[in-house]
C-alpha positions in Angstrom: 15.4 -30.9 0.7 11.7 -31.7 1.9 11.7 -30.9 5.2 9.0 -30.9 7.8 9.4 -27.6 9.2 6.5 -26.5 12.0 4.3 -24.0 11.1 3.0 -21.2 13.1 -0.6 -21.3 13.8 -2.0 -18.1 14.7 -4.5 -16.7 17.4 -7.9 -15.1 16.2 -6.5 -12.3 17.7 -3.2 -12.4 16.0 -4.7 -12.7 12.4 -7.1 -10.1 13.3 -3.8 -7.6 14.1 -2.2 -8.8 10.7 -4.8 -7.9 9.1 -5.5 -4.2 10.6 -1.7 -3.6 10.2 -2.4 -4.8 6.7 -5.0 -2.4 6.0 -3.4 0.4 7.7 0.0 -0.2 5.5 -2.5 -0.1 2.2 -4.5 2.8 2.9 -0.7 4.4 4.1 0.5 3.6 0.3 -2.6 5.2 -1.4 -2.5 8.5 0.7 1.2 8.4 -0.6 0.5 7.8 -4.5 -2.3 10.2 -4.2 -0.2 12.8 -2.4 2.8 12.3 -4.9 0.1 12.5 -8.0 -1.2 15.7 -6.3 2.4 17.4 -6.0 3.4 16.4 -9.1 0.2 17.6 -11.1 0.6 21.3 -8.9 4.7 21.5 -9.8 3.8 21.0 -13.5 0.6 22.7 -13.6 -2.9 21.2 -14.6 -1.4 21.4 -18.6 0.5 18.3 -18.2 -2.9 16.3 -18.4 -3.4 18.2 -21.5 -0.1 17.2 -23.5 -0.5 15.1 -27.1 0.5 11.7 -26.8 
């Protein structure tokens, strides 16, 4: 099952694009988690931080 498959070199300008859609998809995520955090802490009020472990 060892085959020689050819792999895809890319441009300078290709791994530069990967890496700006990269970026763009990870700061994406964090506005979402931080948004999410946000609406979760204002539905259940600021007390939820506050609640015995």
């Amino acid at each position: 099952m060892s085959e020689n498959r050819p792999t895809i070199e890319l441009t300078e300008a290709q791994q530069k694009a990967r890496r700006k859609r990269s970026i763009a998809l990870a700061i994406c995520l964090a506005a979402f988690v931080v948004i999410f955090y946000a609406v979760t802490v204002i539905k259940l009020g600021p007390d939820v931080l506050n609640r015995p472990l």
